[in-house]
PDB file as gemmi writes it, atoms N, CA and C in Angstrom:
CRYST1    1.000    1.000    1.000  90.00  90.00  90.00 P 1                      
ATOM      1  N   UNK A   1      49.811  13.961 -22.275  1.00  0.00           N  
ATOM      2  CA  UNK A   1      48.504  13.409 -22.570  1.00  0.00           C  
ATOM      3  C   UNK A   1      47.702  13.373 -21.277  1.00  0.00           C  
ATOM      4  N   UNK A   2      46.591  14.032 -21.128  1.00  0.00           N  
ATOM      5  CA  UNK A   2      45.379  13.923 -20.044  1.00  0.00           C  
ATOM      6  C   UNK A   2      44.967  12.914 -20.262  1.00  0.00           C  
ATOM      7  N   UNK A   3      44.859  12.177 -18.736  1.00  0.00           N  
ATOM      8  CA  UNK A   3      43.908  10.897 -18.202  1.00  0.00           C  
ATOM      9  C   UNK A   3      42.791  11.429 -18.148  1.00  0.00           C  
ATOM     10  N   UNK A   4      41.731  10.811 -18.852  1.00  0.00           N  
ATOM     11  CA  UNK A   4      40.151  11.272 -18.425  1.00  0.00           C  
ATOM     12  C   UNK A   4      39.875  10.037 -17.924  1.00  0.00           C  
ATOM     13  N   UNK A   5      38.672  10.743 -16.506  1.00  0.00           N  
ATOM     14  CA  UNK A   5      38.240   9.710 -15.573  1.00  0.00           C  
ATOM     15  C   UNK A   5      37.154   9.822 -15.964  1.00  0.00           C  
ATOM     16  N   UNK A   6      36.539   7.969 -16.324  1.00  0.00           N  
ATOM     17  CA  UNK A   6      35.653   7.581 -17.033  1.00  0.00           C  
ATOM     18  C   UNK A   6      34.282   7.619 -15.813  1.00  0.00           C  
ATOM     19  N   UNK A   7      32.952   8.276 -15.980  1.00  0.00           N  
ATOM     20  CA  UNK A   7      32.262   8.155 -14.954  1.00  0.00           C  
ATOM     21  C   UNK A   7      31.393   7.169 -15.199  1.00  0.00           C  
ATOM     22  N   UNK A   8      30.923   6.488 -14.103  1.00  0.00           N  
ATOM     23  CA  UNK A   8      30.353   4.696 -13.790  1.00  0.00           C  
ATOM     24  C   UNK A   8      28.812   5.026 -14.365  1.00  0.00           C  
ATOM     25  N   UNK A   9      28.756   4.299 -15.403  1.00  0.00           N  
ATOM     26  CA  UNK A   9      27.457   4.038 -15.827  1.00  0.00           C  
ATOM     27  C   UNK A   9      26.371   4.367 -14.942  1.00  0.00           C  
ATOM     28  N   UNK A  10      25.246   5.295 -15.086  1.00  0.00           N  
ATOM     29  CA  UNK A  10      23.965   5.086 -14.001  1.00  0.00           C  
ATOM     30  C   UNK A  10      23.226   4.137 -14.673  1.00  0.00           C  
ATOM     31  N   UNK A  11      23.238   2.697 -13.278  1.00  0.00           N  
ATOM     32  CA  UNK A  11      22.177   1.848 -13.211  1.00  0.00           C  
ATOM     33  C   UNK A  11      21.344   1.793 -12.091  1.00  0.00           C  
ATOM     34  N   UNK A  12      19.916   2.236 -13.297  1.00  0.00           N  
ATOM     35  CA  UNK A  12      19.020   2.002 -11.586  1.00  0.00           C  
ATOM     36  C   UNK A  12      18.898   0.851 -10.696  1.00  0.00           C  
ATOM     37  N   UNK A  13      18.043   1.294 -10.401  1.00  0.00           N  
ATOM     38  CA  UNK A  13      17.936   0.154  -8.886  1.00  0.00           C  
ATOM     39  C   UNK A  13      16.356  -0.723  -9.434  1.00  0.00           C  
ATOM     40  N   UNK A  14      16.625  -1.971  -8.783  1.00  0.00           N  
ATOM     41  CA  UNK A  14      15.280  -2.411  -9.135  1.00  0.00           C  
ATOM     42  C   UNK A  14      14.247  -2.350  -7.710  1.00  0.00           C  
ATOM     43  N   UNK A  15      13.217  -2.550  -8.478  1.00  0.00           N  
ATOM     44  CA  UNK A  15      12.188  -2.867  -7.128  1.00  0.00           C  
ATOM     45  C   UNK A  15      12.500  -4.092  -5.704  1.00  0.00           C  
ATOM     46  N   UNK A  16      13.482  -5.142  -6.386  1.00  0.00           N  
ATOM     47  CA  UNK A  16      13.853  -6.173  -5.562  1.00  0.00           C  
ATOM     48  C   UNK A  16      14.824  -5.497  -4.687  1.00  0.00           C  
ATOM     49  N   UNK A  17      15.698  -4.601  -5.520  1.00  0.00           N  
ATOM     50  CA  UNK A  17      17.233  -3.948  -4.275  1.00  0.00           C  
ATOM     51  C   UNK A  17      16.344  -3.130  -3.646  1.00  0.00           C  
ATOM     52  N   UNK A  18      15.607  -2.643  -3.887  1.00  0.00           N  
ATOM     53  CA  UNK A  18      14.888  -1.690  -2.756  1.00  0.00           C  
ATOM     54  C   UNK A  18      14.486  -2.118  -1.400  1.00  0.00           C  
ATOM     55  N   UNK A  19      13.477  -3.524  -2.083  1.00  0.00           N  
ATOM     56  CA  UNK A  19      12.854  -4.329  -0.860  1.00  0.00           C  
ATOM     57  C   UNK A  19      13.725  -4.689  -0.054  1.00  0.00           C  
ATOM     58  N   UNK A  20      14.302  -5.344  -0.613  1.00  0.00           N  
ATOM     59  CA  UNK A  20      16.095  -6.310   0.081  1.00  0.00           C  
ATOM     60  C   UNK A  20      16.625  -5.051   0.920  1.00  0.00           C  
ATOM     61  N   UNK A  21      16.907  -4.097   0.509  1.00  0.00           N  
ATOM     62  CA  UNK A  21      17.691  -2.963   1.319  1.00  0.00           C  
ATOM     63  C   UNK A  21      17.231  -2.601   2.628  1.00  0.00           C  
ATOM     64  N   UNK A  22      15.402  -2.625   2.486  1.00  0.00           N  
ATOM     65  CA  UNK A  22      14.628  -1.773   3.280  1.00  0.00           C  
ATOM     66  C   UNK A  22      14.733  -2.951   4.650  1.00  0.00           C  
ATOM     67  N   UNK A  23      14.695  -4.490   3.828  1.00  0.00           N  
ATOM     68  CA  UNK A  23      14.887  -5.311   4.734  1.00  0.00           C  
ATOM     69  C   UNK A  23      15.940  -5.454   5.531  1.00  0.00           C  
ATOM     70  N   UNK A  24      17.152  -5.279   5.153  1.00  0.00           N  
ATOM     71  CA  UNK A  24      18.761  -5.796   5.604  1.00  0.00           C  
ATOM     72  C   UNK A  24      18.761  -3.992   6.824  1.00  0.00           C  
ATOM     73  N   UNK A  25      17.494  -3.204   6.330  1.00  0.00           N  
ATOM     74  CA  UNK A  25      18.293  -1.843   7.549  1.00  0.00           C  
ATOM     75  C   UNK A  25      16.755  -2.204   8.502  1.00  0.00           C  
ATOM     76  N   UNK A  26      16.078  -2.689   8.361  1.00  0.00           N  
ATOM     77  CA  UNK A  26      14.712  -3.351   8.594  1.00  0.00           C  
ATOM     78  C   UNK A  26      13.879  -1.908   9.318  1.00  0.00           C  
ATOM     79  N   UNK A  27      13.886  -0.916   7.809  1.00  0.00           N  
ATOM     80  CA  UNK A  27      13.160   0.228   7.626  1.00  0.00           C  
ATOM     81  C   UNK A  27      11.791  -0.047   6.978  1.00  0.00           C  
ATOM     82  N   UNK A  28      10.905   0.854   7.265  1.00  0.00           N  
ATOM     83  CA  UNK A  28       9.728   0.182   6.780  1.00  0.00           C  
ATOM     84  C   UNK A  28       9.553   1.454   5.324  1.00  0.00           C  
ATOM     85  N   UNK A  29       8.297   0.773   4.801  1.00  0.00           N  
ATOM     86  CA  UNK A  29       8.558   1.911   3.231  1.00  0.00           C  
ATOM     87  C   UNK A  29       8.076   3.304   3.777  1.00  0.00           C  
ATOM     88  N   UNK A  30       7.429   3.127   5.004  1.00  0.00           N  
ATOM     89  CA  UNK A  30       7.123   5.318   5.121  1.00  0.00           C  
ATOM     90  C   UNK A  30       8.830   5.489   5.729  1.00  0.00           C  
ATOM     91  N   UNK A  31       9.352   4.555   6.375  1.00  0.00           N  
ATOM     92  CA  UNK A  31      10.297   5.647   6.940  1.00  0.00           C  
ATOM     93  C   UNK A  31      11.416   5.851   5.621  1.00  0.00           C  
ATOM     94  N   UNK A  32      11.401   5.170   4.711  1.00  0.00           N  
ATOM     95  CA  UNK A  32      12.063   5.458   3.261  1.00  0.00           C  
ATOM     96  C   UNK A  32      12.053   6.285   2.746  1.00  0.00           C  
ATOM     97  N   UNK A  33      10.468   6.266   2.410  1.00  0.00           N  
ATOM     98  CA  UNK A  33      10.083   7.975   1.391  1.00  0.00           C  
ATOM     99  C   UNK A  33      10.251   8.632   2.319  1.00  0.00           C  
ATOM    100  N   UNK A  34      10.177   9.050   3.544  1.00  0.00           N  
ATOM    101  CA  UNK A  34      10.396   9.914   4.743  1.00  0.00           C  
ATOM    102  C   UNK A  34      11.816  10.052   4.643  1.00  0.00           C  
ATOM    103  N   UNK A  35      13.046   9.354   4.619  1.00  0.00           N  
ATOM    104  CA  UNK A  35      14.094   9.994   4.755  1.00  0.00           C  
ATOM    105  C   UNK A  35      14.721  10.313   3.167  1.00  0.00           C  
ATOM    106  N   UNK A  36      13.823   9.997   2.363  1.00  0.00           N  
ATOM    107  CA  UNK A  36      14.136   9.820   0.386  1.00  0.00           C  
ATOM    108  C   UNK A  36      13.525  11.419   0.554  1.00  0.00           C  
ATOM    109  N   UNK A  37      12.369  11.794   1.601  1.00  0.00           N  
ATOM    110  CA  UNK A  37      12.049  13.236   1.189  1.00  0.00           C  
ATOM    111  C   UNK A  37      10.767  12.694  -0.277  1.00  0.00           C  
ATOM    112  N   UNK A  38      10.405  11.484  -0.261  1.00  0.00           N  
ATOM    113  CA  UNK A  38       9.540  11.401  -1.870  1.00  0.00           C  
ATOM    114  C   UNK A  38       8.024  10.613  -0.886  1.00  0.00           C  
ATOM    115  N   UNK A  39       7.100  10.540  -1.871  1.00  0.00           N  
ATOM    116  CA  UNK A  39       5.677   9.946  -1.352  1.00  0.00           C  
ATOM    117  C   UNK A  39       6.196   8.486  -1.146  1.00  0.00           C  
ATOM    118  N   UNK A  40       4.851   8.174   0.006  1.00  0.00           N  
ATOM    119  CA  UNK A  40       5.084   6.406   0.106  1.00  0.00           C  
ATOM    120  C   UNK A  40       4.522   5.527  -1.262  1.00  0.00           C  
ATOM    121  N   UNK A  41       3.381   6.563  -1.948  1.00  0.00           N  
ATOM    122  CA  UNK A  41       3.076   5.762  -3.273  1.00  0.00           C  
ATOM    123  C   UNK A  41       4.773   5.799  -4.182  1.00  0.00           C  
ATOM    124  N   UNK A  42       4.840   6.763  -4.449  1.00  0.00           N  
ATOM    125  CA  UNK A  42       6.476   6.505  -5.342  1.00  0.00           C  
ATOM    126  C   UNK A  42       7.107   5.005  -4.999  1.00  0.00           C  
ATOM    127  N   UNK A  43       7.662   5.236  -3.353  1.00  0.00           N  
ATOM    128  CA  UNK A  43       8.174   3.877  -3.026  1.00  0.00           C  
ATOM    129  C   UNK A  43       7.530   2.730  -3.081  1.00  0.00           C  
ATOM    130  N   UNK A  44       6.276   2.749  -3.121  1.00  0.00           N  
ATOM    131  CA  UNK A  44       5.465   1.591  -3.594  1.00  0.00           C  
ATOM    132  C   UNK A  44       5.621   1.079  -4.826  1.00  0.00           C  
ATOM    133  N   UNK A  45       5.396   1.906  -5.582  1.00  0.00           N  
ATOM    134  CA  UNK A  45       5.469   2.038  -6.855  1.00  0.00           C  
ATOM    135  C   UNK A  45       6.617   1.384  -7.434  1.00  0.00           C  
ATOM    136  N   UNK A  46       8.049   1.931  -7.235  1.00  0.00           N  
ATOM    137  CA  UNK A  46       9.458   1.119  -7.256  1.00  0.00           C  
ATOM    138  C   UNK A  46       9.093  -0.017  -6.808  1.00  0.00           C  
ATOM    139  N   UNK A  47       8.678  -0.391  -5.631  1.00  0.00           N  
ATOM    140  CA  UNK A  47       9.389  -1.658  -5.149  1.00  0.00           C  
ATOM    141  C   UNK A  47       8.097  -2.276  -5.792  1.00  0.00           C  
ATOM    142  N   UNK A  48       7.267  -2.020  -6.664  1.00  0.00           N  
ATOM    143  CA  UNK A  48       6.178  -3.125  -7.439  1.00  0.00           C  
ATOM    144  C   UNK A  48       6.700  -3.390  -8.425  1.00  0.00           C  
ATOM    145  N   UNK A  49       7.743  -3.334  -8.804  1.00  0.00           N  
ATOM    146  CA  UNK A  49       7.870  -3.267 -10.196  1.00  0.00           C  
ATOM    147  C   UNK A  49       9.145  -4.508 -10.151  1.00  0.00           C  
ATOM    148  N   UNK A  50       8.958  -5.412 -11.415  1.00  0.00           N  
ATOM    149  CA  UNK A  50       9.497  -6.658 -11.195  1.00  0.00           C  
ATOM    150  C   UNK A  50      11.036  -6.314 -12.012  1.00  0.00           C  
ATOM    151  N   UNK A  51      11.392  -5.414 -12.402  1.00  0.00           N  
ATOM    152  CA  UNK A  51      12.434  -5.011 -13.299  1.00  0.00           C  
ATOM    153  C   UNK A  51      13.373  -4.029 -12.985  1.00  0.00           C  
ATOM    154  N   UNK A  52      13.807  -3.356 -13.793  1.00  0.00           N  
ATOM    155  CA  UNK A  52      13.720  -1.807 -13.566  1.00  0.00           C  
ATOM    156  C   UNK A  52      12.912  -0.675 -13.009  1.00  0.00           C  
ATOM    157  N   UNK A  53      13.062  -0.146 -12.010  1.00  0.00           N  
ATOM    158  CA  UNK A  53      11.616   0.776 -11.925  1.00  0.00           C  
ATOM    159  C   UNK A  53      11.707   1.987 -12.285  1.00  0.00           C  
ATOM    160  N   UNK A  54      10.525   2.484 -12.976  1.00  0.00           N  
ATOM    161  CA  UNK A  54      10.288   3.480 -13.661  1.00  0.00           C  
ATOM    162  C   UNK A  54       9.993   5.380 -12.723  1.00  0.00           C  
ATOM    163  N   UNK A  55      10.772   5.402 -11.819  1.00  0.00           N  
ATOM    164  CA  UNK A  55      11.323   6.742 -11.092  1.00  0.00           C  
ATOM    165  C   UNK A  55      12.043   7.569 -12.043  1.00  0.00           C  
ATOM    166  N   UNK A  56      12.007   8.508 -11.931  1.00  0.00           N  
ATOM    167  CA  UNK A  56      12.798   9.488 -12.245  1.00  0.00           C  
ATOM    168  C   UNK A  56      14.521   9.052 -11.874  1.00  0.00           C  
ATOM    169  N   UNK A  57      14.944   9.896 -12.852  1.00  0.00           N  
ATOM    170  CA  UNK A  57      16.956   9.849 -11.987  1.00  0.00           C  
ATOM    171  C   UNK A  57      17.296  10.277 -10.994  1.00  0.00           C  
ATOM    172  N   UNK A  58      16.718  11.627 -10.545  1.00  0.00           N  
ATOM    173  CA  UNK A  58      16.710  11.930  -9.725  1.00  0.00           C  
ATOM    174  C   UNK A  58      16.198  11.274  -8.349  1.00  0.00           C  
ATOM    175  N   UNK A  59      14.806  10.962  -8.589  1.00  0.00           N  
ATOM    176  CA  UNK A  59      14.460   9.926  -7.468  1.00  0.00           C  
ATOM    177  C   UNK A  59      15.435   8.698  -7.610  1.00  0.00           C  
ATOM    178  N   UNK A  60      15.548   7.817  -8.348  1.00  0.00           N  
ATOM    179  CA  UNK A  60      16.404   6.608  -8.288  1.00  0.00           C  
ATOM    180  C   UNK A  60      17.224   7.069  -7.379  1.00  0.00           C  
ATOM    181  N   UNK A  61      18.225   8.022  -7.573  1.00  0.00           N  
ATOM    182  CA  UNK A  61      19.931   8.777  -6.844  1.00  0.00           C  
ATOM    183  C   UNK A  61      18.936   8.861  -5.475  1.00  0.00           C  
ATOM    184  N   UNK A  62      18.200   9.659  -5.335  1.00  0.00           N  
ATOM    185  CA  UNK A  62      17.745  10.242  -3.864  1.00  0.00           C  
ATOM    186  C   UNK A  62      17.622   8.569  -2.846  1.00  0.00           C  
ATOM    187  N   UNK A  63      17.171   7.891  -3.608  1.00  0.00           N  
ATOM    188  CA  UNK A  63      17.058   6.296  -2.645  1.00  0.00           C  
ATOM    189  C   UNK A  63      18.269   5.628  -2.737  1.00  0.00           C  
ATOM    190  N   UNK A  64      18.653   5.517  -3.463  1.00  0.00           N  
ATOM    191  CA  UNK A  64      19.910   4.880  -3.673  1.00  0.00           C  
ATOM    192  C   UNK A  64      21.081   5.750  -2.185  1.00  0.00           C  
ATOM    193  N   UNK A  65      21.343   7.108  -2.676  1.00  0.00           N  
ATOM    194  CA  UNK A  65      22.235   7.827  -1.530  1.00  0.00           C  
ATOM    195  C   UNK A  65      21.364   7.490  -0.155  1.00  0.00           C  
ATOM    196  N   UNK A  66      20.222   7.682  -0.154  1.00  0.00           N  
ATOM    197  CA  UNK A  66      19.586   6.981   1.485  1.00  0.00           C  
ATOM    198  C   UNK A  66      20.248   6.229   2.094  1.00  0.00           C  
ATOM    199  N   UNK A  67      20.134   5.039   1.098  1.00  0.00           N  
ATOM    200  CA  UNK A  67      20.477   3.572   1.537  1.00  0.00           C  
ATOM    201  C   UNK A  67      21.398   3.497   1.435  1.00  0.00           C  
ATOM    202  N   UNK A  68      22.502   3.600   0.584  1.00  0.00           N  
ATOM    203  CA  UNK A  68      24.020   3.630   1.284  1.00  0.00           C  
ATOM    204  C   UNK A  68      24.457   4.650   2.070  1.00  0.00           C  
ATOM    205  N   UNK A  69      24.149   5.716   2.078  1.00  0.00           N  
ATOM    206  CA  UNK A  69      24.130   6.489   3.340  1.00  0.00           C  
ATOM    207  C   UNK A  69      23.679   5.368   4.489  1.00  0.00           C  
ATOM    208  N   UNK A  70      23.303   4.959   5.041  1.00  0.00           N  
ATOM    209  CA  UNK A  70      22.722   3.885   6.329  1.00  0.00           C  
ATOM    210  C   UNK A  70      23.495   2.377   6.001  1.00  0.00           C  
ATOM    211  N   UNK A  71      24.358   2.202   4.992  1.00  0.00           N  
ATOM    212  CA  UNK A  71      25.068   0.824   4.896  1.00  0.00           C  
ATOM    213  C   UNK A  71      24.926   0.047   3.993  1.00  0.00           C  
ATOM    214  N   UNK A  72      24.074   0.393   2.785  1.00  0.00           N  
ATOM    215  CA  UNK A  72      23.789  -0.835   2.305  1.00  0.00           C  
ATOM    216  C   UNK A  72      24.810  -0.289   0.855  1.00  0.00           C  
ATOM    217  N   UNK A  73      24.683  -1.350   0.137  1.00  0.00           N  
ATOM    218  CA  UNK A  73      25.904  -1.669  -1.005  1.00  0.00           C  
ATOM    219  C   UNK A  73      25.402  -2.362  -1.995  1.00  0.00           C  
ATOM    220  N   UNK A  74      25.187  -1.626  -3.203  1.00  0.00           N  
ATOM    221  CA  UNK A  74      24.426  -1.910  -4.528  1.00  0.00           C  
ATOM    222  C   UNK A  74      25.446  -3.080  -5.501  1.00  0.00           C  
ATOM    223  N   UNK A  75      25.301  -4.203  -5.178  1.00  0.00           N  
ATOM    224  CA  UNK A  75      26.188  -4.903  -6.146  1.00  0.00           C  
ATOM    225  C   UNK A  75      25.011  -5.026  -7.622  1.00  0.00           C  
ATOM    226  N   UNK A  76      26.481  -4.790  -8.773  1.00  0.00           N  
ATOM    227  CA  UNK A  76      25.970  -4.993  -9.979  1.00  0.00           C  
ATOM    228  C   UNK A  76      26.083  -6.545 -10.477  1.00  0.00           C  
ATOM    229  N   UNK A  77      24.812  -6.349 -11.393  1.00  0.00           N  
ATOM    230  CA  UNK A  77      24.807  -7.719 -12.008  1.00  0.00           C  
ATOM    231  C   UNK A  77      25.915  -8.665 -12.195  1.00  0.00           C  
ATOM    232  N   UNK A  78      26.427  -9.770 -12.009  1.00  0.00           N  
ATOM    233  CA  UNK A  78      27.249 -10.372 -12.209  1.00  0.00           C  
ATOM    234  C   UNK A  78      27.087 -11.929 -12.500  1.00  0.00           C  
ATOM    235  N   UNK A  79      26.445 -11.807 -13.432  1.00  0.00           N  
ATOM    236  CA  UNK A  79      25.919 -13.220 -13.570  1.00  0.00           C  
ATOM    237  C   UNK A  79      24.656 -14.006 -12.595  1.00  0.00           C  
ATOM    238  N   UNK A  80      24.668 -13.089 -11.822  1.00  0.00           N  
ATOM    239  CA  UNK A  80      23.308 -13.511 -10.884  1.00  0.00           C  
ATOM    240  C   UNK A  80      22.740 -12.857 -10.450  1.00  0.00           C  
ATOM    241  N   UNK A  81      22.485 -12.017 -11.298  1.00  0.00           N  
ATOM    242  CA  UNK A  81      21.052 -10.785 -11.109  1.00  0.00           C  
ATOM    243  C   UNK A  81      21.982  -9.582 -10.204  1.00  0.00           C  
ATOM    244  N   UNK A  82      21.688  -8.469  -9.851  1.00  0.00           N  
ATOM    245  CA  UNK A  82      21.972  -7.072  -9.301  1.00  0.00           C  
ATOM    246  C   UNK A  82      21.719  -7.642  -7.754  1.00  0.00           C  
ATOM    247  N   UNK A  83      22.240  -6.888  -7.041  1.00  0.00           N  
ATOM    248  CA  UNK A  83      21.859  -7.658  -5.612  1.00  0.00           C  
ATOM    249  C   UNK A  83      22.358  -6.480  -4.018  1.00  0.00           C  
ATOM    250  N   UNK A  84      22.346  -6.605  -3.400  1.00  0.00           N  
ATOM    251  CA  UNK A  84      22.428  -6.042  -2.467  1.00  0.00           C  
ATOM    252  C   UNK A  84      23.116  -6.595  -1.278  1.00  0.00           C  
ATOM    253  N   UNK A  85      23.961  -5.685  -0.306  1.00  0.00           N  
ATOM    254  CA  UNK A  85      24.537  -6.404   0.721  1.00  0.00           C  
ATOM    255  C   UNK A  85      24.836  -5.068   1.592  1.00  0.00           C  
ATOM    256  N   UNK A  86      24.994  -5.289   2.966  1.00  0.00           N  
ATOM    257  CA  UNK A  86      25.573  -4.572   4.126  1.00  0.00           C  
ATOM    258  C   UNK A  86      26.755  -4.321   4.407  1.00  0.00           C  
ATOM    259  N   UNK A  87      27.321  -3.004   4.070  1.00  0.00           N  
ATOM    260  CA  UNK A  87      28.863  -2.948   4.542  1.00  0.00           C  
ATOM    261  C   UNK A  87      29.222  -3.083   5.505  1.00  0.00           C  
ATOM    262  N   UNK A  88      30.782  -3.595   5.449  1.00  0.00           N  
ATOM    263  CA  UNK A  88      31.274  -3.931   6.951  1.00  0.00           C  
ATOM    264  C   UNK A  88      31.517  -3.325   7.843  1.00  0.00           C  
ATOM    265  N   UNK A  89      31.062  -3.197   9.172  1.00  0.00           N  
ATOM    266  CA  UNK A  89      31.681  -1.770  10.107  1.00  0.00           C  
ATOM    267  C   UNK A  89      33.141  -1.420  10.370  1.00  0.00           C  
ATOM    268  N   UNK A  90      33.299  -0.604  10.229  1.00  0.00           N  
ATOM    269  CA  UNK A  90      34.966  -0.326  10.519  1.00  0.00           C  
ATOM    270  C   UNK A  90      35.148  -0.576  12.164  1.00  0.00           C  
ATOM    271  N   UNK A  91      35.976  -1.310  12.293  1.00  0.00           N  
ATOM    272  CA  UNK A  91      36.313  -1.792  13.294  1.00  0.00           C  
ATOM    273  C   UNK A  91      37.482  -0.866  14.144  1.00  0.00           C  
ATOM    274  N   UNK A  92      36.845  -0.090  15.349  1.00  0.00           N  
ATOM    275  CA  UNK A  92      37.541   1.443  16.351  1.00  0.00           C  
ATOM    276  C   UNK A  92      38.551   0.864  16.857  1.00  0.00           C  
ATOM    277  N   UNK A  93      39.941   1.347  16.484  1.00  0.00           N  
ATOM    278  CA  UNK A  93      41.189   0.930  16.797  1.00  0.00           C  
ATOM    279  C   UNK A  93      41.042   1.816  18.434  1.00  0.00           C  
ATOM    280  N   UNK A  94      41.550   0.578  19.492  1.00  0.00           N  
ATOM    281  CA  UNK A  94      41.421   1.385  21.003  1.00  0.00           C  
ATOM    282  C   UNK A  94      42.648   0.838  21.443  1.00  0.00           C  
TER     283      UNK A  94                                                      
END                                                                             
């Protein structure tokens, strides 16, 4: 019997994990869409939005890989809203 590996729900990102993210790498929104490769209205646009924001999938993924690319860590809802945090640095064994 084959194990099938179940792939993780896509949940976007809201306008709040964006802000929070941009804050915790304390990037400003051009250098975002600048390294997202998307307009600064787009990123405006996301981070106005009090919910879900209405990007494409593709854009959602393109910000999302940014920002954890540079550290940050998309926690899912868990009883207290979706949220965001900074991974820990790996600590250089010398």
């Amino acid at each position: 019997m084959s194990q099938r590996k179940s792939i993780p729900e896509f949940r976007p990102l809201t306008g709040a994990q964006i802000r929070a993210a941009r804050a915790l790498l304390r990037w400003s929104a051009e250098h975002l869409a600048r390294e997202c490769a998307l307009g600064l209205a787009t990123i405006r646009r996301a981070e106005g939005a009090d919910d879900e924001i209405s990007m494409t999938t593709a854009n959602n993924l393109a910000v999302r890989r940014v920002l954890e690319l540079a550290g940050v860590e998309f926690i899912d809802e868990n009883g207290g809203g979706p949220g965001v945090r900074l991974r820990k640095r790996q600590q250089k064994k010398g």
